[in-house]
C-alpha positions in Angstrom: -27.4 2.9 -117.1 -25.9 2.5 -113.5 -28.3 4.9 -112.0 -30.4 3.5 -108.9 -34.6 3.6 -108.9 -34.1 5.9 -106.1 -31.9 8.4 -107.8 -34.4 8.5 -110.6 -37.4 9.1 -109.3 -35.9 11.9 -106.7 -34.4 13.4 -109.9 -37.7 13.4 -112.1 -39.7 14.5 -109.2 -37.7 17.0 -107.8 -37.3 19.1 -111.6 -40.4 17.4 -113.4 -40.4 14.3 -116.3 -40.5 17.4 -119.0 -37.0 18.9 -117.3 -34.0 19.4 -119.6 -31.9 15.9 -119.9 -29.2 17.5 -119.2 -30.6 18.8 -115.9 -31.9 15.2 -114.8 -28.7 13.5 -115.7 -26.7 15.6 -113.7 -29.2 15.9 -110.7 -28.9 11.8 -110.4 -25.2 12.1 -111.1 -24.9 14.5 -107.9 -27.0 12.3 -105.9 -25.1 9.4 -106.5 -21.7 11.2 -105.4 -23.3 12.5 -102.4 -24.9 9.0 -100.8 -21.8 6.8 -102.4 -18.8 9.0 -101.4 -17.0 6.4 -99.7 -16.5 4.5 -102.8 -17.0 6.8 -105.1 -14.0 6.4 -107.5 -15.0 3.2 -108.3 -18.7 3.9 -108.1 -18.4 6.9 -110.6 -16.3 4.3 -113.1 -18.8 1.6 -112.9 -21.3 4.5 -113.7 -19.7 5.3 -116.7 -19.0 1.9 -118.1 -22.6 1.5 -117.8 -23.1 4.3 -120.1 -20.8 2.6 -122.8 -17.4 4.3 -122.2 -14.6 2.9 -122.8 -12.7 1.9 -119.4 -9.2 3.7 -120.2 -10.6 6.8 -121.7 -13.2 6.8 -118.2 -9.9 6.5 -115.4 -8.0 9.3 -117.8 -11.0 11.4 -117.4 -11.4 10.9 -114.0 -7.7 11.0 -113.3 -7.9 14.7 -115.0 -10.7 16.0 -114.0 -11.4 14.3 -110.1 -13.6 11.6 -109.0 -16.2 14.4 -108.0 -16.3 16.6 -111.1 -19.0 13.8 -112.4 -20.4 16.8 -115.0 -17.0 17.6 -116.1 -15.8 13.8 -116.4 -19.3 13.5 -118.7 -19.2 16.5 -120.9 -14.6 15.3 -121.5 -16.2 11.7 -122.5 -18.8 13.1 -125.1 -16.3 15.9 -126.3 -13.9 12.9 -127.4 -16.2 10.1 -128.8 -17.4 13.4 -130.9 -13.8 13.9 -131.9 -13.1 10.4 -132.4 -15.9 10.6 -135.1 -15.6 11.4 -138.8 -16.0 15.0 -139.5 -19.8 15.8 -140.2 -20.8 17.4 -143.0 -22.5 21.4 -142.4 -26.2 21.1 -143.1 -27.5 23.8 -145.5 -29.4 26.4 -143.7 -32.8 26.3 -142.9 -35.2 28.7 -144.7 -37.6 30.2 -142.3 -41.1 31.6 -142.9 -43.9 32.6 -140.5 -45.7 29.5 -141.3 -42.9 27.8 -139.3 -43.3 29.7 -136.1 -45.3 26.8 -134.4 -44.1 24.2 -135.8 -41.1 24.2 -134.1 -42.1 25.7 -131.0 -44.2 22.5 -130.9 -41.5 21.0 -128.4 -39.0 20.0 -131.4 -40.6 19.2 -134.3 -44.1 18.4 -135.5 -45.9 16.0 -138.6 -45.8 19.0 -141.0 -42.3 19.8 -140.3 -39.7 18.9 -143.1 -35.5 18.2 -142.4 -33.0 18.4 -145.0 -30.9 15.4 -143.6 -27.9 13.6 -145.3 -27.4 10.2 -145.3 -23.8 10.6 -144.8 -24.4 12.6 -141.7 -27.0 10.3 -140.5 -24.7 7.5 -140.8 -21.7 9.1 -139.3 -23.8 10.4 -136.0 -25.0 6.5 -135.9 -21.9 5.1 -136.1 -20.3 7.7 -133.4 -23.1 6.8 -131.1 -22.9 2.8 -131.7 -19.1 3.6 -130.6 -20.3 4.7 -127.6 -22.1 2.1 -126.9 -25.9 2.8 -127.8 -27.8 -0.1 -129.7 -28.4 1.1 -133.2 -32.4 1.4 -132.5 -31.9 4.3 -129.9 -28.9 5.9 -132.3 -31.6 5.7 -135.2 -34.5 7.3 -132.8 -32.4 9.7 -131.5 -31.3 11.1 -134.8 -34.8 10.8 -135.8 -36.2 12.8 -133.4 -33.5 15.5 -132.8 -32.5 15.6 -136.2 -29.6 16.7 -137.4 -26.9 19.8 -138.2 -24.7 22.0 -136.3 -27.0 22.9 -134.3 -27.6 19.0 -133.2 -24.4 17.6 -131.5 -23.1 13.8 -130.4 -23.7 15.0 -126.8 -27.4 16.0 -126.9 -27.9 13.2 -128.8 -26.4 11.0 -126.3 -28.3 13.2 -123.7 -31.4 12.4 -125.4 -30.7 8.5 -125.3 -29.5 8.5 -121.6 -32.8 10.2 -120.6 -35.2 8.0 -122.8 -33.5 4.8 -121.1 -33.9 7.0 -117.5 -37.5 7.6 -118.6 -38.6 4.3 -119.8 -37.4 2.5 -116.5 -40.9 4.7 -114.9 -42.8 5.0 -118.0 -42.5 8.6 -117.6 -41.5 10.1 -121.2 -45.3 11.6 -121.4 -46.8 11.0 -118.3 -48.8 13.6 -116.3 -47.0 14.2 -113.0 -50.3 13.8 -110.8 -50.3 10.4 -112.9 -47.0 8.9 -111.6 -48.7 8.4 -108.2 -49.3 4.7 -107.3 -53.3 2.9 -107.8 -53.6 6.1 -109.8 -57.1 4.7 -111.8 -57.0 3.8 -115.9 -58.5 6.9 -117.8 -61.4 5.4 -119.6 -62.8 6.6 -122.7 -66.4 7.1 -122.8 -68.6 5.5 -125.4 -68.6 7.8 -128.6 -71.9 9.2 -130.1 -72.9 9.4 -133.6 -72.7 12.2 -135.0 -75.3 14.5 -135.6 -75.0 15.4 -139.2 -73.0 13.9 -142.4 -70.6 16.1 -141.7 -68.0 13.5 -140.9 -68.5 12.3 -144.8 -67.4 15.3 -146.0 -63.9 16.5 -146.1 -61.8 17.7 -143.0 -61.6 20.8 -141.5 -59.3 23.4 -142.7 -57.2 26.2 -140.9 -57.7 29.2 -142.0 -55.0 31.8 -143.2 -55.1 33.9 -141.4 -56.1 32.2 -137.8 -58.5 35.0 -136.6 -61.8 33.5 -136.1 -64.1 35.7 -136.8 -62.2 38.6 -136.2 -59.9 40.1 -133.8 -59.3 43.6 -132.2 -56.1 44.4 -134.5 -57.0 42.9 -138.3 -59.7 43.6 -140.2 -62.3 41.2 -141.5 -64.7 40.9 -138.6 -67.4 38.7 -138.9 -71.1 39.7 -136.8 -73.0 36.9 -137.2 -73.5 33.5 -137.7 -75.9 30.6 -137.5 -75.7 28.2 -135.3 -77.0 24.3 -135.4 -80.3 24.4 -133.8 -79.2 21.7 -131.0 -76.7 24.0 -129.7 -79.1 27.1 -129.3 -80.2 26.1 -125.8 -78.5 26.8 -122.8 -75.9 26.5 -121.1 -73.2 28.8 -122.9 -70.1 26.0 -123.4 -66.7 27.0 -124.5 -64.2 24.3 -125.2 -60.7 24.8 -126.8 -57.8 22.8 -127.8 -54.4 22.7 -130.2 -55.7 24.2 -133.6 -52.8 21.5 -135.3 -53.8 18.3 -133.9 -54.2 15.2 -136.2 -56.5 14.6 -139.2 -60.0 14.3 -138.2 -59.4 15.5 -134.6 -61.5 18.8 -135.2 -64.0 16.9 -136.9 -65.0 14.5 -134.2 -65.2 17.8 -131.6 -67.3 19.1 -133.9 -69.6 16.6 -134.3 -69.7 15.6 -130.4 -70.7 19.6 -129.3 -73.6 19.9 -131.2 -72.1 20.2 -135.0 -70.5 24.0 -134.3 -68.0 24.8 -136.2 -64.3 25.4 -134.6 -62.7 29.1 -134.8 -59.7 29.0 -135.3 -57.5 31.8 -133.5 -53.8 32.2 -133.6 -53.1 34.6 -130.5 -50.3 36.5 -132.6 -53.0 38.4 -133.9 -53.7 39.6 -130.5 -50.8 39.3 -127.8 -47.0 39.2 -128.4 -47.2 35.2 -128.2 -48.3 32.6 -130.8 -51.0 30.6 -129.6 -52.7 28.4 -132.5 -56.2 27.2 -131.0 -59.4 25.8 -131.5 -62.4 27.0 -129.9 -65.6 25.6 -130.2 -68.5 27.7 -128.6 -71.9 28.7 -128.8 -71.3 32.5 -127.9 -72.7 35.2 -129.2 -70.0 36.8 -131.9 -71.3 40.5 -132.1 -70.6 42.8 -129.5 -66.8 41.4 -128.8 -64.3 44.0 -127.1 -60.6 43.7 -125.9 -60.3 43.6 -122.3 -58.4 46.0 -120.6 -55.6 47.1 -120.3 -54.9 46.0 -124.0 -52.3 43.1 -124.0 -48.5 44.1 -125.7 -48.4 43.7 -129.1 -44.8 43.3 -129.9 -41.9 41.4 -128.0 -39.9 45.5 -127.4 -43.3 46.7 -126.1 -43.7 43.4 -123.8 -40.2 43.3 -122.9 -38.8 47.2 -123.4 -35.2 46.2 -121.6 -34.6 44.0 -124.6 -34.1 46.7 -126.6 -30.9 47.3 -126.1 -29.8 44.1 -126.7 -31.7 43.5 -129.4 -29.5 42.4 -132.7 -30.6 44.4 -135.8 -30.5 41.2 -138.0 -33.3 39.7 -135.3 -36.0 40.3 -137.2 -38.8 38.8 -134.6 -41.6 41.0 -133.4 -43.8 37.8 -131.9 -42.7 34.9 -130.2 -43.6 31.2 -130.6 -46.5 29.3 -128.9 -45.5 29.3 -124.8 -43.9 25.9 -124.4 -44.1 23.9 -121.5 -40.0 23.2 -121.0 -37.2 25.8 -121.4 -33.8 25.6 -123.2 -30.9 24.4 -121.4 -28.0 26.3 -120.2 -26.1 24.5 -122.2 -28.3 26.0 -125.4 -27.5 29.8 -124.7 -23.6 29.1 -124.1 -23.3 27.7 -127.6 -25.5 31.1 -128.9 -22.8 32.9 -126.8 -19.4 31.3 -128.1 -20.8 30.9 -131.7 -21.7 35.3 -131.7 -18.7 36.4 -129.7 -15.9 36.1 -132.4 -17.3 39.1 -134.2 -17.2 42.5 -133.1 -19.9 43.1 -135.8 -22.6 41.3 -137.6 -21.8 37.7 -137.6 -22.1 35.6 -141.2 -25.5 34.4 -142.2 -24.8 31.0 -141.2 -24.0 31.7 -137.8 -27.1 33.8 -137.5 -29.3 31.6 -139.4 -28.4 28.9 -136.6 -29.3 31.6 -133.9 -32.4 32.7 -135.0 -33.8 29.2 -135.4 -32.7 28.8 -132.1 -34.1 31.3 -130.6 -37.3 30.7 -132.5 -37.9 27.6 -131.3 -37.0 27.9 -127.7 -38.6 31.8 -127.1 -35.1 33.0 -126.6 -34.9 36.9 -125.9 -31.8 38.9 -125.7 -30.6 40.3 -122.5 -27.6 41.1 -122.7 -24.7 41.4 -125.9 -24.6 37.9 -127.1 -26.7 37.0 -124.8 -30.2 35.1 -125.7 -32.0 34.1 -122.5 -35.4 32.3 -122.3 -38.4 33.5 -120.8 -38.8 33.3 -116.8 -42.3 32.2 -115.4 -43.2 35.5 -114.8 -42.5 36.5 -118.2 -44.8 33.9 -119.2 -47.5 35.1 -117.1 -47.6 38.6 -118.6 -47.3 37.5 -122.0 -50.6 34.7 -121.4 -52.2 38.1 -120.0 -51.8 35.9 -116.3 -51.4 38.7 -112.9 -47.6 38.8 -112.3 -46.7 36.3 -109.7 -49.6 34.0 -111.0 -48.0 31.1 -110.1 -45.2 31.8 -108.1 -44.7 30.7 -104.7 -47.2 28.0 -103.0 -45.1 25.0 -103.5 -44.7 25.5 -107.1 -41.0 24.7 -108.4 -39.9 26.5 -111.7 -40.3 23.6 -113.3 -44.2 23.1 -112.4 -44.6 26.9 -113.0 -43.6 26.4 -117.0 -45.4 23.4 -117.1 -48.8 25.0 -116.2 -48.4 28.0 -118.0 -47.4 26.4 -121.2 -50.9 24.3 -120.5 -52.7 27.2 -119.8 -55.5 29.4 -121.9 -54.0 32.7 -123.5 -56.0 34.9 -121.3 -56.5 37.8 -123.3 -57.9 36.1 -126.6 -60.6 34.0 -124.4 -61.4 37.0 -122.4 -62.3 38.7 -125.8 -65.2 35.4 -126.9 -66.2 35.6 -123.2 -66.9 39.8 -123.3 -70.3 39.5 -124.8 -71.3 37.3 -121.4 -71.0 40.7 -119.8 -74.8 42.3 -120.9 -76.0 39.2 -120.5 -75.0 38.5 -117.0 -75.1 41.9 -114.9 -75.7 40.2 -110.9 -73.1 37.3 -111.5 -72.6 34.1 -113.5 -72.7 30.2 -112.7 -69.3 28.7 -114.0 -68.6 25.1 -114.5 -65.0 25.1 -115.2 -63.7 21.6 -116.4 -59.9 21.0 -116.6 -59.4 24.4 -115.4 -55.4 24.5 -115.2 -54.5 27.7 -113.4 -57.8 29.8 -113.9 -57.2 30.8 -117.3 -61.2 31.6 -117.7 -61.5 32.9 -114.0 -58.8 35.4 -114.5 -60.2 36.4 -117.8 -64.1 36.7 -116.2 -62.4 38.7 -113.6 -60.6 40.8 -116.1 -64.1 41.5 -117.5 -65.5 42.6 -114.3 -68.1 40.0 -114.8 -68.9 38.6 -111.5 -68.3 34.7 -110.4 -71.5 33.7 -108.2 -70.3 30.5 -108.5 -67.0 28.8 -109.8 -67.1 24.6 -109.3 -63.6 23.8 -110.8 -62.4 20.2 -111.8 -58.3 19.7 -111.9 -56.4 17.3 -111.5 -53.1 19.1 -110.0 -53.0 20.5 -106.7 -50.4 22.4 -107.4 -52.6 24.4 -110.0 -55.7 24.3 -107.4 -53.6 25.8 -104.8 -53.1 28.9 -107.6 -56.8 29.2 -108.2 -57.3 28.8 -104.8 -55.0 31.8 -104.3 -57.1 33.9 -107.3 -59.6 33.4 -105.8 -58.8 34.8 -102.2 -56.5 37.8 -103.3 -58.9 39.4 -105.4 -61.2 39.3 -103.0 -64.0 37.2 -105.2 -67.3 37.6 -103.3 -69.0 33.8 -104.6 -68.5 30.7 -104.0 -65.4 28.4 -105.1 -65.7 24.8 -105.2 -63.0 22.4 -106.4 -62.9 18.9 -107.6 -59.7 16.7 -108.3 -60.5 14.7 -111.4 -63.7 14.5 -114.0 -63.9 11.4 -113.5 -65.4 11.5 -110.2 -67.5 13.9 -111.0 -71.2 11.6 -111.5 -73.8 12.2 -112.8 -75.6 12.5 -110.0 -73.2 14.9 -108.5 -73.8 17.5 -111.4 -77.1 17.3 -110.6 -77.3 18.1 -107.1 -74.7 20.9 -107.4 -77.1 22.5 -110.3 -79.9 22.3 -107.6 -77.7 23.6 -105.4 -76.9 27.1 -107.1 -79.5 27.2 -109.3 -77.4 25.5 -112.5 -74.3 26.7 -114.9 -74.8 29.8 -116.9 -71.1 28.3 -119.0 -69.5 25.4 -119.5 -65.9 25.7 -119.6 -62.4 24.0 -120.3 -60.1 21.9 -122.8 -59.5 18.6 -122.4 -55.5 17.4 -122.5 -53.6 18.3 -125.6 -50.9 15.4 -124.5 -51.9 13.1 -127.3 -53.1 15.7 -130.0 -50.0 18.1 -130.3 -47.4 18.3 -132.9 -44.7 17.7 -130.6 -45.4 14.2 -129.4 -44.2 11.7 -131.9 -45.1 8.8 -129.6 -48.3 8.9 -128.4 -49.7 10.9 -130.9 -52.9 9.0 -131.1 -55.5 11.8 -131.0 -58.6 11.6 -129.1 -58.1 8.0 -128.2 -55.3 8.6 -126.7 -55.1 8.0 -122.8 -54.9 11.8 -121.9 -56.9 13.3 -124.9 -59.6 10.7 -124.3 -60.6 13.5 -121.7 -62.6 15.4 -124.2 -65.5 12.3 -123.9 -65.9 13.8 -120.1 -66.5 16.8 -121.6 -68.8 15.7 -123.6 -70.5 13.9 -120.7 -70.9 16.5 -118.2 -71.7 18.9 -120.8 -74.7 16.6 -121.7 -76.1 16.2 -118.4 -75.7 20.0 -117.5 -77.9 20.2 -120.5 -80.6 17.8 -119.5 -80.6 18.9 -116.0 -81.3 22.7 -117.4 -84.3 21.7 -119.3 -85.7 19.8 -116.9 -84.8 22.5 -114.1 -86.9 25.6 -116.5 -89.8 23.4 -116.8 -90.4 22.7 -113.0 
């Protein structure tokens, strides 16, 4: 690529491995003007001939545009090995339903997800990227996971390209940031237990239609009571919760390994303004459930009233997708702009066709006429049911900020399984909170005005210990916060002094990483043995000895 280890790593570390390609190519491009200016004109061609540009159309470029306009020299390059190419045929517009909602907020695309290419068009956006000098392999994985259309152009295709082969210099493409660190130790996955019942024989779990567990505040069908396996009767109360649309068998195995309870399934449309399709697997109580207050927005107007005016009749959204954990580019909401602005009125269905499934599957909102803008951090935060200014400030770039709010619980819709712990624990609760993110259960226990006697938190970013840290000390928490850095270091033997310590854990809390579970990763979508999810065996294991630990504590 031409780009120096240096530039690389200052660039991914500086915006974060999930930033916009765009945005890391032209961060490195900057960098290398800045420290190279005394040769830069023959630096910035070498750069590009590295890239696969052809060496006259490079020095015209340059000669037009000036050696230091590296952006401008880029975007002329792409623009004519896009014209160079044959012309591309318009894909037929996509049919959307409200099944699709998550699907494509899933990052870009996810296993269920169906694409109406062409072969022709496949082949031409091949050949145009061969021309540029791509090997066919990346063309044919680029094409495969951007797919194709109008929407899909030569240049974010060859954006794509140029920050996979950025990406795989540092192994980066899926990597945890706290994980790039050097000596950083091997996640190991801990031994798997049988399962308690046949249950695996039998077929897997199903999502329900609708996603609303046993009931939420706004739909009808509430559900009072249920019966749980008799192994998870004893205390402590656990809560665990992942992506409701990971891969066959996923749900299954979580069953099996906490105690044979059966998932509910809750899709936080249901409840918020946000999709959110989860998993939770619990032994709560279920009767006695109320909505925390104040009540969360229910609609996108009544989250974000200043859209209004803005708001195209032909947008027919009242809920957004699942919060995602990377933005659209700049680059995105221009094209929205230039392909709306011709028409004084309504534009023609293709044009809005192509904007809507843009903005469904980047959480665009309008601000302005022609305007479609995605949601800031603290946008985020309100819609998650997160204080404003959650995560702001502290050392936390924007890019961290999305990152651990699209990671984080919905606040509002665990707050609602967590409000029957209220009755039961009037003087305080004991919280073990494993993989805690930003606080997502500690805000919601706060919410509930159910006091924290003790919170011993396990996560692995400082970043997002730093915001529960924060919590903790602006809302003037009375108990006892105690924070950990990685599961893994939490023994055995540790557990067990800390449950002597404050007299054991009233709830178990967390959920594992989704990394290797969720629709959107087409690489190392391995499930529960993957090298993130594998996470949920800690779970499992702390879980178990919190449980020991308590029966053996009641009897003494």
């Amino acid at each position: 690529m031409g780009f120096s280890p240096e530039n690389i790593a200052r660039a991914i570390d500086e915006h974060g491995p999930n930033a916009d390609t765009v945005v890391i190519i032209d961060a490195i491009s900057k960098y290398t003007v800045n420290c190279e200016a005394s040769s830069s004109k023959s630096k910035t061609i070498d750069h590009f001939l590295a890239m696969g540009f052809e060496e006259e159309k490079v020095i015209k470029a340059i000669h037009e545009h000036g050696e230091d306009n590296i952006e401008e020299i880029a975007n002329a390059l792409i623009s004519s090995a896009a014209d160079a190419s044959p012309v591309i045929k318009e894909e037929e517009d996509i049919e959307w339903s409200e099944s699709d909602d998550e699907k494509y907020a899933n990052f870009l695309s996810s296993d269920d997800e169906k694409v109406s290419d062409s072969s022709s068009e496949n082949g031409n956006q091949l050949r145009s990227l061969m021309n540029m000098g791509f090997s066919e392999l990346e063309a044919s994985l680029a094409i495969q996971r951007c797919g194709t259309g109008e929407d899909v152009s030569i240049a974010d295709l060859a954006d794509f390209i140029c920050a996979a082969q950025i990406a795989r210099e540092f192994d980066e493409f899926h990597a945890d940031p706290e994980e790039q660190k050097p000596n950083v130790k091997k996640r190991r996955i801990e031994p798997r237990r049988e399962p308690r019942s046949s249950a695996a024989d039998d077929e897997p779990l199903r999502l329900p239609n609708p996603m609303i567990g046993f009931g939420v505040p706004n739909e009808p069908g509430l559900i009072a009571q249920r019966s749980l396996p008799a192994m998870a009767r004893m205390p402590p109360f656990f809560y665990y919760e992942n992506v409701a649309l990971a891969p066959k068998g996923v749900w299954d195995t979580i069953s099996s390994h906490l105690y044979d309870v059966p998932p509910e399934f809750v899709d936080s449309k249901y409840i918020c303004a946000a999709a959110r399709k989860r998993g939770y697997v619990h032994n709560l109580p279920i009767s006695g459930r109320y909505q925390v207050q104040p009540p969360p927005k229910y609609t996108i107007s009544e989250a974000f009233p200043l859209t209004k005016k803005w708001w195209p009749e032909w947008d027919k959204r009242t809920k957004l997708n699942c919060i995602l954990t990377v933005n659209a580019s700049a680059q995105l909401t221009n094209r929205i702009r230039l392909a709306l602005e011709p028409y004084s009125g309504e534009p023609p269905e293709s044009k809005k066709k192509y904007v809507i499934e843009q903005c469904k599957k980047w959480n665009l909102v309008w601000v302005g006429k022609n305007k479609a803008a995605p949601l800031e951090p603290d946008e985020m935060e309100t819609l998650l049911g997160f204080p404003r200014n959650h995560t702001r400030g502290g050392g936390m770039s924007r890019t961290e900020r999305l990152k651990s709010l699209g990671n984080s619980f919905q606040v509002d819709t665990v707050a609602y399984h967590l409000s029957v712990l209220k009755p039961l624990f009037p003087y305080g609760i004991n919280v073990l909170s494993l993989f805690t993110g930003i606080g997502g259960g500690e805000v919601a226990l706060h919410r509930l005005q159910i006091p924290m006697k003790t919170v011993v938190s396990v996560e692995i970013s400082a970043g997002n210990r730093n915001i529960l840290k924060d919590f903790w000390e602006q809302t003037n928490q009375k108990g006892t916060l105690i924070e950990f850095a990685d599961v893994q270091d939490l023994s055995n033997e540790k557990i067990v002094e800390l449950m002597k310590q404050f007299g054991g854990f009233d709830l178990v809390i967390g959920g594992s990483p989704c990394n290797n579970l969720a629709g959107g990763n087409r690489v190392s979508r391995s499930g529960l043995e993957g090298d993130q999810s594998c996470l949920f065996y800690e779970y499992c294991r702390i879980l178990d000895v919190v449980r020991e630990t308590t029966k053996t504590m009641r009897r003494s």
